[in-house]
MARFIZA-360639 format. One record per residue: residue in one letter; x, y, z negated of N, C-alpha, C in turn. Coordinates in steps of 0.001 Angstrom, whole numbers, plus 500000, padded with zeros to 6 digits. Layout:
<nodes>
AXYZXYZXYZ;...
</nodes>
This chain:
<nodes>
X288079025049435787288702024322436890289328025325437844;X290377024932438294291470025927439119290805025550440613;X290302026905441367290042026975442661290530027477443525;X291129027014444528292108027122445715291293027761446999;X291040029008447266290654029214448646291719030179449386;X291440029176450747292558029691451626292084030143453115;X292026030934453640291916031140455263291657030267456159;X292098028691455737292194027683456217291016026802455795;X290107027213454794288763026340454345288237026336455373;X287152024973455321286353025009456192284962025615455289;X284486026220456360282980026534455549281757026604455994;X280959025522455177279950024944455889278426025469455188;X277307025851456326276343026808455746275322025681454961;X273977026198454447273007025543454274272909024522453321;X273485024326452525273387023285451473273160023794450127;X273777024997450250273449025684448734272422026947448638;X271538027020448489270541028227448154270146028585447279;X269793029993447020268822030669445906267913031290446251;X266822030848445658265534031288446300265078032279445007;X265564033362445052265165034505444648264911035800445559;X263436035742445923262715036633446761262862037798446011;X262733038800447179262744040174446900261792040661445872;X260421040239445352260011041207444376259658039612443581;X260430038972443720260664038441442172261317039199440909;X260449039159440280260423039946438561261246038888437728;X262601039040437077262905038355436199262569038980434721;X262081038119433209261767038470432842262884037041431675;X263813037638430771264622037164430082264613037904428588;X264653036822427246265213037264426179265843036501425530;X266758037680424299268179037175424019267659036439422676;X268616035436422837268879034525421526269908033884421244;X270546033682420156271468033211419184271723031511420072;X272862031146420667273276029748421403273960029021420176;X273794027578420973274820027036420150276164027176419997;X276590027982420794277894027877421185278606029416420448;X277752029609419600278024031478418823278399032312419416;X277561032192420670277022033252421829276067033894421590;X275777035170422618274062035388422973273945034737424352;X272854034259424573271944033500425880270662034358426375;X270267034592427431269261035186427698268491034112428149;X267514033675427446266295032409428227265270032950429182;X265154032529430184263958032796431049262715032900430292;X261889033985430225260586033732429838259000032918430709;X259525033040431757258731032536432939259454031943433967;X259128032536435284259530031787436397260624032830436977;X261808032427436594263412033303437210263653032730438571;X262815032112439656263265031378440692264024030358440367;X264845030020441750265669028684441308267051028466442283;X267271027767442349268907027561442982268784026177443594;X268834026240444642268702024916445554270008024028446070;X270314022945445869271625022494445645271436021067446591;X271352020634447898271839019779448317270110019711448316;X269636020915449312268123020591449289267366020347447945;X267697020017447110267216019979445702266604020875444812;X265678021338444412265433022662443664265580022319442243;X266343023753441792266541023577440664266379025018439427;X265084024936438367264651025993438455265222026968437140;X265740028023437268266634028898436298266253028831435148;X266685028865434113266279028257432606266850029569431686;X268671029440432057269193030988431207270706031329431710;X270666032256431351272181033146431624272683033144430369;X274597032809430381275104033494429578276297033701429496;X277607034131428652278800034562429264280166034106428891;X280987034148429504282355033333428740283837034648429434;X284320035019428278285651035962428344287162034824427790;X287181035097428929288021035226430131287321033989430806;X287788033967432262286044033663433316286846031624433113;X286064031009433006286138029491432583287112029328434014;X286874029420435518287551028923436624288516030238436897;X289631029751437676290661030338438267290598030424439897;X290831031533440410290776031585442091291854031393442087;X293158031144443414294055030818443316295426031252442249;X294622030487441056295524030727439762295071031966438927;X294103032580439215293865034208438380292463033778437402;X292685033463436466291403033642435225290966035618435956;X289629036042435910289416036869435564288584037402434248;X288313038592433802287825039214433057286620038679432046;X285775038158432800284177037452432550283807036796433278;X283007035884433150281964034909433867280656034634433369;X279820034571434472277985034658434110277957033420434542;X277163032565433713276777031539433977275159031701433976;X274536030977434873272951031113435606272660029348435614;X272088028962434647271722027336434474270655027432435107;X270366027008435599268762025774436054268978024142436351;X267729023882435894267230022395436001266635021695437275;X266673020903437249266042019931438855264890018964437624;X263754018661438448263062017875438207263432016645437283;X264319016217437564264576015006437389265745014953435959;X266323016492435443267342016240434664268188017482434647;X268464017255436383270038017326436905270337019249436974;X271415019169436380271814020467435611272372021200437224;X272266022278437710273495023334438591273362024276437389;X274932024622437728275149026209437669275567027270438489;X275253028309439004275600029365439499276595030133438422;X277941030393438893278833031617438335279222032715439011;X279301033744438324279634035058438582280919035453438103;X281968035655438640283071036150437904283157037828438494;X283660038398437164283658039863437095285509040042436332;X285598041558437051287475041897436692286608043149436066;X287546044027435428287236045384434577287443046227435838;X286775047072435639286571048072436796285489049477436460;X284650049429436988283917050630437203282613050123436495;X281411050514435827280541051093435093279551049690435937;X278896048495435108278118047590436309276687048017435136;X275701048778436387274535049368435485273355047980434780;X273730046853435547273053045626435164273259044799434102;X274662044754433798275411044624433100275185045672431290;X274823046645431668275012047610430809273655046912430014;X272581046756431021271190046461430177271649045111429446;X272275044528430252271991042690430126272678042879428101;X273659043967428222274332043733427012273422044404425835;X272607045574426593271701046157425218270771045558424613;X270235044248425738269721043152425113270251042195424329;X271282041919424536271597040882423637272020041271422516;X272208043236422343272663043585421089271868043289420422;X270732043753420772269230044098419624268869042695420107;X268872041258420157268071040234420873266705040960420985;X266510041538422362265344042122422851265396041460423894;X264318041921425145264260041208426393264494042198427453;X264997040964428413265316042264429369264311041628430814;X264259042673431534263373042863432260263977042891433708;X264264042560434615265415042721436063264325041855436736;X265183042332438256264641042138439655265605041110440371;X265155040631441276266235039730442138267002040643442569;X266931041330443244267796042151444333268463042950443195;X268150043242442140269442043873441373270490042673440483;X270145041607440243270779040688440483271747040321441350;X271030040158442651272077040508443632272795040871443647;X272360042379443804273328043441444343274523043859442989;X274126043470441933275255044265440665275868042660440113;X274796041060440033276178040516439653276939039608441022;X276219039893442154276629038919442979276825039818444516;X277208041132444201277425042152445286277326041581446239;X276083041617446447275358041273447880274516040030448190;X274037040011449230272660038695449163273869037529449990;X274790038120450353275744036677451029276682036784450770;X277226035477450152278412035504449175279336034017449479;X280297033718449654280752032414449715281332032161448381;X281316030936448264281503030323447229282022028806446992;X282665027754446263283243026670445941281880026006445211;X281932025032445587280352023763444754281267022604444907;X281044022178443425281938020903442840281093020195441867;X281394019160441973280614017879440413281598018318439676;X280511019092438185281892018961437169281224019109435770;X281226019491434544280688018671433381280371020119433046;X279576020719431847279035021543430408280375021753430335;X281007023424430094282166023739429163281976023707428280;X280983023841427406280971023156425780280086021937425605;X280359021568423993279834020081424004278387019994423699;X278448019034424467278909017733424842279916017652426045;X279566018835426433280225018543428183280227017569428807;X279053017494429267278034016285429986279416016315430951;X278644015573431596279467015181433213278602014753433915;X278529015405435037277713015291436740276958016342436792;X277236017884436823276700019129436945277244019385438499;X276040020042438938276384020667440447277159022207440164;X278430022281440339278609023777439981278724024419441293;X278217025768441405278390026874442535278995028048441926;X280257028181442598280885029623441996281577030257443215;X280862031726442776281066032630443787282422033115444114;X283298033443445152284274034120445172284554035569445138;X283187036109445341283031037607445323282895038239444178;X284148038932443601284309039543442264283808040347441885;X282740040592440829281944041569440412282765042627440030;X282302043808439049283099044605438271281693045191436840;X283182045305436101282262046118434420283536046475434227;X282931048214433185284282048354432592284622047943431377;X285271048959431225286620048502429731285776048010428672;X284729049211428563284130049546427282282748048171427723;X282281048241428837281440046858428781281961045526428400;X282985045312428645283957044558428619284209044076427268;X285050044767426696284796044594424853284148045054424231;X282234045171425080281338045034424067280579043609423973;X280989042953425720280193041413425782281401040571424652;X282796040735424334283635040043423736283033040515422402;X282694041579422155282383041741420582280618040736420165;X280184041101421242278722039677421305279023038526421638;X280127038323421675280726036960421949281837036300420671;X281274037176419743282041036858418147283814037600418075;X283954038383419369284451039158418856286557038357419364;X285799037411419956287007035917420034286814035404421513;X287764034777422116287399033966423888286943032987423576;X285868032467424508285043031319424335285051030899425562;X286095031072426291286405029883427426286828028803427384;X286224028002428054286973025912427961288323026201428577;X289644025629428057290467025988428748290477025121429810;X291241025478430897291489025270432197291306023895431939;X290775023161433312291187021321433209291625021100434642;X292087019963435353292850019817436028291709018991436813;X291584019428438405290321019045439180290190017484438776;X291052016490438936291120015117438628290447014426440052;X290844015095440870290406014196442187289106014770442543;X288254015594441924287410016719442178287675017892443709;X286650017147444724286337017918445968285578019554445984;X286259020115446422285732021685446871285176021818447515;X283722021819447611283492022532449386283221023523449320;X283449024411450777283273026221450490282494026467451259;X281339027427450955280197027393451823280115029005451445;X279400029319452769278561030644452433277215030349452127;X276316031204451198275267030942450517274767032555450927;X273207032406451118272404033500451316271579033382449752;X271477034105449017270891034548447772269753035015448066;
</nodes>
């Protein structure tokens, strides 16, 4: 979905959170998706992502080249997708979009895991700080569906505007674990789909 931010948003605090405390231990391993990806599944408790007061608790990460949403019109490089569940069903996602750039050391592990499907082992705050540069980040939250199928419909999505970085060589090694091919949904057209832009404390 194509996202429009302008100088002119309004942006409203407190509705979207992640409650990933400082010495929360994430503890993730890689496995074979349906989607002829690698996925990293939570092995325990990855915190959670709070969406309209709602908690919703992290399940798995995984990645799509070239990034599924557009900032005003620019696909970038990659996108991390961060699923969790709500009690009741109800799917959010957190995204990360990343451009090619400089060496992302989080990044580097996240991929040596999914070479060997081993597990990887991370912290909140390096989370943070390498895919979501920094604990405050603004971001676009929209109702919008699964990029692959089924592609439900009525997902809370949160996507960050703050552009990560990986380089070249990270870069076309997540595309070569990614079959080597783009596995982005192509673009869809909001369809009367509301933006709101909020800053979020992580």
């Amino acid at each position: 979905m194509p996202l429009r931010h302008t100088d002119a948003d309004v942006v409203k605090p407190g509705s979207v959170s992640s409650l990933l405390a400082p010495a929360t231990a994430l503890s993730l391993t890689a496995t074979p998706s349906h989607a002829g990806t690698v996925a990293l599944l939570c092995k325990g408790d990855c915190g959670e992502i709070r969406v309209g007061g709602k908690p919703h608790a992290i399940k798995n990460m995984h990645w799509h080249t070239p990034s599924e949403h557009t900032i005003d019109g620019r696909r970038t490089a990659a996108e991390l997708h961060i699923v969790s569940f709500a009690a009741d069903g109800k799917i959010a996602v957190m995204s990360a979009l990343f451009d090619q750039g400089t060496v992302n050391p989080l990044v580097e592990n996240t991929l040596d895991a999914m070479e060997d499907m081993a597990d990887l082992s991370t912290t909140a705050e390096d989370i943070k700080a390498h895919f979501f540069s920094g604990a405050d980040v603004g971001c676009g939250v929209y109702k919008g569906s699964l990029t692959t199928p089924p592609c439900t419909e009525g997902l809370s999505w949160v996507v960050t505007t703050k552009i990560g970085s990986m380089s070249r060589r990270q870069l076309r090694h997540l595309q070569a674990l990614n079959g080597g091919h783009e596995n982005a949904r192509p673009l869809q057209e909001p369809f009367g789909r509301a933006v709101e832009w909020l800053e979020v404390s992580l």
